[in-house]
C-alpha positions as CSV (number, residue, x, y, z in Angstrom):
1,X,-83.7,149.3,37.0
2,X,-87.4,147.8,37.0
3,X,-89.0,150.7,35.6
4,X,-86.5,150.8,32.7
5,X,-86.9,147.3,31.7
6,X,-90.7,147.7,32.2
7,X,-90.1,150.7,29.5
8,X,-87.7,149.1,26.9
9,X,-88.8,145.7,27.4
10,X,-91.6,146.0,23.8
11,X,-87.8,147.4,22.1
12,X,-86.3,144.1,22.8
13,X,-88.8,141.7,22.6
14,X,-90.2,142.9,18.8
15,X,-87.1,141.6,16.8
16,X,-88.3,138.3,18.2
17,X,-92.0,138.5,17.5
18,X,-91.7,140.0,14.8
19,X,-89.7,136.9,14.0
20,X,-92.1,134.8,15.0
21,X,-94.4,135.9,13.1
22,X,-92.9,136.1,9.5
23,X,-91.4,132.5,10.5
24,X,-94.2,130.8,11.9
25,X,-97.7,132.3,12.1
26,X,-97.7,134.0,8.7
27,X,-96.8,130.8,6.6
28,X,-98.8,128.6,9.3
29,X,-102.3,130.7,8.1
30,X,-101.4,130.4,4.6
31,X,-100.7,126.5,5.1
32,X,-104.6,126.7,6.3
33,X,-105.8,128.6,3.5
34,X,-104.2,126.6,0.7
35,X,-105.3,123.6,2.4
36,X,-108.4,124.6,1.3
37,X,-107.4,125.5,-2.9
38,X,-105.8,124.1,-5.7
39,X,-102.7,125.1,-6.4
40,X,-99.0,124.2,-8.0
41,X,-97.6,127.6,-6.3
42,X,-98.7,129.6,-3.2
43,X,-99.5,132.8,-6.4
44,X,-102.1,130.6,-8.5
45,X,-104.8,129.2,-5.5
46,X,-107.7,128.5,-6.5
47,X,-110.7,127.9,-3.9
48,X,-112.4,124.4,-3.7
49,X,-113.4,124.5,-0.2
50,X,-112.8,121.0,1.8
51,X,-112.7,118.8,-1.1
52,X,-108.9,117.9,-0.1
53,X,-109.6,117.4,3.3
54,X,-112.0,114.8,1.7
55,X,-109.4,113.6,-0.7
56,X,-107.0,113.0,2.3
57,X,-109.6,110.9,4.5
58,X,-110.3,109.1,1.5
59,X,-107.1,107.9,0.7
60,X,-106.0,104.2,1.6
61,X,-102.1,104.8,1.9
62,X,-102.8,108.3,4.2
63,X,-105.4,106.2,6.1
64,X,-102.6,103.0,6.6
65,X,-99.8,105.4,7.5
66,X,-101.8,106.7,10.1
67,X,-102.2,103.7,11.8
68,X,-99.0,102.9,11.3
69,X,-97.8,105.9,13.1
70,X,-99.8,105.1,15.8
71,X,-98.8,101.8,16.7
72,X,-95.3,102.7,16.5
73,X,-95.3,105.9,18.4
74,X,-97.5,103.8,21.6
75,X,-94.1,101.0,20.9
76,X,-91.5,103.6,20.8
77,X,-92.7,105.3,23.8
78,X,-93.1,102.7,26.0
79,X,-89.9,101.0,24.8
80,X,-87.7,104.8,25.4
81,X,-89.2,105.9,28.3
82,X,-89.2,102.5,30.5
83,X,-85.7,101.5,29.1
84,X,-84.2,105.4,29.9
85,X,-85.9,105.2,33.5
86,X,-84.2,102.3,34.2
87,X,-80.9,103.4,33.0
88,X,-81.5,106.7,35.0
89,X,-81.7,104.3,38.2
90,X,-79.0,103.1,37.4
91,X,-76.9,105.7,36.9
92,X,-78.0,107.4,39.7
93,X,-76.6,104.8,42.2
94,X,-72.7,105.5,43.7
95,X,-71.4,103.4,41.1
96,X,-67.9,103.9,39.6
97,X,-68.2,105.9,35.4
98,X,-71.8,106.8,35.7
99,X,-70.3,110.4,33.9
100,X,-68.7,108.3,31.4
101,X,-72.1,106.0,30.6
102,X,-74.3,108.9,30.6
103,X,-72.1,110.6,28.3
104,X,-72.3,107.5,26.0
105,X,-75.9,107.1,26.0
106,X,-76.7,110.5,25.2
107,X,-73.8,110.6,21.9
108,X,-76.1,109.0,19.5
109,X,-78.5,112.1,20.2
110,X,-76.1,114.6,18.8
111,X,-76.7,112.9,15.1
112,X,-78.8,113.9,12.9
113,X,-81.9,111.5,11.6
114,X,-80.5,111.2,8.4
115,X,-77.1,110.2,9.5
116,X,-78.5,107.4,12.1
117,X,-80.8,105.9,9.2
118,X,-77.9,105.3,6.8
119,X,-76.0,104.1,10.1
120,X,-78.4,101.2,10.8
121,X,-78.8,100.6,7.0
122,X,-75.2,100.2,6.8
123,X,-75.4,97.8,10.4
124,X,-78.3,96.0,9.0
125,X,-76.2,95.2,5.4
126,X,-72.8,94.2,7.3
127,X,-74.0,92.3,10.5
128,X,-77.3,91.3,9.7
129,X,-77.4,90.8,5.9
130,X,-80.6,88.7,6.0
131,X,-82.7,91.1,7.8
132,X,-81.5,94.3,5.8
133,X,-83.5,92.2,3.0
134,X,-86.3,91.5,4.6
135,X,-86.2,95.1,5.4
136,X,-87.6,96.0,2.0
137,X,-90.3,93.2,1.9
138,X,-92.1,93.6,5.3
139,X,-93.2,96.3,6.4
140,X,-93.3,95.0,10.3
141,X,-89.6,94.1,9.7
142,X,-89.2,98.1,9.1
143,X,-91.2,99.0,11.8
144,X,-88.8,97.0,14.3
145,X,-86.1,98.7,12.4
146,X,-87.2,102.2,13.2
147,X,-87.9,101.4,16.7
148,X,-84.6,100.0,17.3
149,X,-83.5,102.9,15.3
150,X,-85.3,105.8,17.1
151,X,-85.0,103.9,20.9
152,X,-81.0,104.2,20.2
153,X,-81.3,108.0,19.1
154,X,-83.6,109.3,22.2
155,X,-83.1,106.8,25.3
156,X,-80.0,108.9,26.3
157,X,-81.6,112.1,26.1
158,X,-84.8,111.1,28.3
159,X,-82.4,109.9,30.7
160,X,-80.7,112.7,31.5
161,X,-83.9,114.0,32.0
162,X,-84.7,111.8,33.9
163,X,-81.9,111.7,36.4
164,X,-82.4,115.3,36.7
165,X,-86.1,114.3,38.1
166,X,-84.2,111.5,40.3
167,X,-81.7,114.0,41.3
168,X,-84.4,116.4,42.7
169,X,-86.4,114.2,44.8
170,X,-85.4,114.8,48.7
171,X,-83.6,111.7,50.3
172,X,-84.9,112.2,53.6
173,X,-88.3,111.0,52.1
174,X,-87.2,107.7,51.0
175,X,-84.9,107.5,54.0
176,X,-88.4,107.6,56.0
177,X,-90.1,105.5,53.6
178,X,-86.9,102.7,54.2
179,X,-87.2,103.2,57.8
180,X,-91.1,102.7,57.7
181,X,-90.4,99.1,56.0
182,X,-91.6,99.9,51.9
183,X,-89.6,97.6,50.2
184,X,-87.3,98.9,47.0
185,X,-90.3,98.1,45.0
186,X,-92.6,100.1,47.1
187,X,-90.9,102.9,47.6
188,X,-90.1,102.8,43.8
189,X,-93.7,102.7,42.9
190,X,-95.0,104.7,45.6
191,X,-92.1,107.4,46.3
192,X,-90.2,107.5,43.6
193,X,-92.8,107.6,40.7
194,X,-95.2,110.0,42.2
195,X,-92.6,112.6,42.5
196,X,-91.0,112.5,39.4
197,X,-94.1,112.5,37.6
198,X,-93.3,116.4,35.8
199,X,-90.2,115.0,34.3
200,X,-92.2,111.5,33.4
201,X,-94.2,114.3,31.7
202,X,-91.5,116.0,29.4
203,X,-90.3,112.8,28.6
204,X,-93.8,111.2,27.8
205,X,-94.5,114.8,25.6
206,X,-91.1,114.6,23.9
207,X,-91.5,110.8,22.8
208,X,-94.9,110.9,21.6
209,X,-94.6,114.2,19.3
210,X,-91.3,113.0,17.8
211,X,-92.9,109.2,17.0
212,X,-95.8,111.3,15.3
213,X,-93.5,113.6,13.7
214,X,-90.6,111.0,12.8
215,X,-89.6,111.8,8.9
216,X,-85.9,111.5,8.0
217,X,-85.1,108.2,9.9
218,X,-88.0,106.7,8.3
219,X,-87.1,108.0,4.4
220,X,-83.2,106.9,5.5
221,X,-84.2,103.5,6.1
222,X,-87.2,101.9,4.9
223,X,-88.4,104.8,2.2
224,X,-91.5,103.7,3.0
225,X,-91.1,100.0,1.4
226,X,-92.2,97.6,0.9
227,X,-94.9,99.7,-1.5
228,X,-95.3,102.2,0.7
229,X,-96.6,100.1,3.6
230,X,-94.0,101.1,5.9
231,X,-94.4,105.1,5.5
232,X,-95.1,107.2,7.8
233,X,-97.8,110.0,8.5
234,X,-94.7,112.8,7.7
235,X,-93.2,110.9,5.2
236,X,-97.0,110.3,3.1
237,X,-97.5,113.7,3.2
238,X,-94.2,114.8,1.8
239,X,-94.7,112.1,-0.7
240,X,-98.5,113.2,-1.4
241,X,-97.0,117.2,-2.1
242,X,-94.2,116.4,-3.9
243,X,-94.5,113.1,-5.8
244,X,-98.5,113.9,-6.8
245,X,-98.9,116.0,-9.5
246,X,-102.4,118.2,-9.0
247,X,-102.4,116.6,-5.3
248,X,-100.7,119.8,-3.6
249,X,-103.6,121.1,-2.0
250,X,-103.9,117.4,-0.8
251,X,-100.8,117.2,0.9
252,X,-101.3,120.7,2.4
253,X,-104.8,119.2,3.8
254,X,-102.7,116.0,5.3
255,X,-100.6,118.8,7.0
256,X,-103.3,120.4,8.7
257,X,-104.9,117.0,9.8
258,X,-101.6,115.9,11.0
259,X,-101.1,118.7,12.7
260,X,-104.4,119.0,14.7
261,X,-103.8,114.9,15.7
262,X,-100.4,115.9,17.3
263,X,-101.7,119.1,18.6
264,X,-104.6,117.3,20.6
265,X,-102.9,113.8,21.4
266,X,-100.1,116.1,22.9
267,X,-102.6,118.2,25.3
268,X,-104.3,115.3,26.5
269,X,-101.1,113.4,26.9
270,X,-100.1,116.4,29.3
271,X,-103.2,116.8,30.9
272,X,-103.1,113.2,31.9
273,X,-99.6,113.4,33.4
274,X,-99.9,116.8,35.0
275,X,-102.8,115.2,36.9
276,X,-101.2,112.8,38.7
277,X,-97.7,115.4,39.1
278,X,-97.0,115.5,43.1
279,X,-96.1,119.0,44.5
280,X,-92.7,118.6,46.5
């Protein structure tokens, strides 16, 4: 049976790569190589070298949103992660509905970005009129929106994963630990933590990517108003290709730069956590 999966396994496995790469690494290359042309389609390129790339540093609004982006991705992650961990404590004590208050956390996951910005907009018109208008004149009051916004969307799925990492930790160890006298504090911080850390990992990997890549909650809510001081890296580039005449092979350039931030904030994010992982 091994040697005849050995010998069929390239049959099976090329519908998939070949797949992958007509879906992914043919248009990611040519995303690199217009990146570096002029163009209005992908049949008329013309080559001007890394005059974009200059015309993307250079720009104010692409320079703001990244900053932007960063400050709320460092907000958003802290606020998901520690808010989910503590709801995955608890949640994973003998309490009475801990099915029925995981499954309502986790519901606001299954909609879509799109949906859950229209959502809030309509929650912030109804319920808090005064701050849906301040909405569209500050951008800090949109950046509190889309925290609020995006905390609501993924604490329930980091919790789940999060009592799966609580789950799998061996109660005879923090049986000894009680026994030894560590506190529920201690043994939170000294036990608990240290073995969880792979699942503190995904979680940490998952919440930083999606605050770089957020895009349809923040054209759902804010549009990127008050004069575009509340848009996003995703959003500014989508704006630069589409609502820029002649700035296409600028927005493809903001692509490749965002792309290359998330790439390399996400490795070292995982080779920070992996680090401190404990082997069980």
């Amino acid at each position: 049976m091994e040697k005849a999966i050995k010998k069929y396994l390239p049959i099976f496995v090329l519908p998939t790569f070949l797949a992958f790469l007509i879906g992914f690494v043919a248009p990611f290359l040519l995303g690199l190589w217009l990146s570096l042309c002029d163009f209005t389609t992908v049949t008329d390129a013309t080559f001007v070298g890394f005059s974009n790339f200059v015309l993307a540093v250079q720009d104010t609004v692409f320079q703001h949103s990244f900053w932007y982006t960063a400050l709320f991705t460092v907000v958003s992650v802290l606020v998901i992660n520690v808010i989910a961990f503590a709801i995955a404590l608890a949640l994973t004590r003998k309490l009475r509905g801990t099915n029925l208050f995981r499954t309502v956390f986790f519901m606001p996951n299954l909609i879509g970005g799109i949906v859950l910005g229209y959502i809030w907009q309509l929650i912030f018109n109804g319920i808090l009129a005064q701050y849906s208008q301040a909405l569209n004149l500050n951008e800090w009051y949109g950046f509190v929106g889309l925290v609020i916004l995006v905390a609501w969307q993924q604490i329930g799925y980091m919790m789940i994963i999060y009592i799966a990492g609580l789950q799998s930790i061996p109660g005879d160890v923090l049986e000894a630990a009680a026994i030894d006298g560590a506190s529920a504090w201690r043994r939170l911080v000294d036990v608990t933590i240290p073995m969880m850390m792979s699942s503190i990992t995904i979680c940490m990997f998952l919440s930083l990517t999606n605050g770089f890549k957020l895009f349809d909650q923040n054209l759902s809510l804010t549009a990127g108003e008050p004069s575009k001081m509340s848009e996003m890296l995703a959003l500014n580039i989508y704006n630069t290709f589409y609502g820029r005449v002649g700035w296409e092979g600028v927005g493809q350039a903001k692509a490749v730069i965002f792309c290359l931030i998330v790439v390399a904030i996400g490795l070292i994010q995982l080779r920070a956590t992996r680090s401190k992982e404990v082997q069980q």
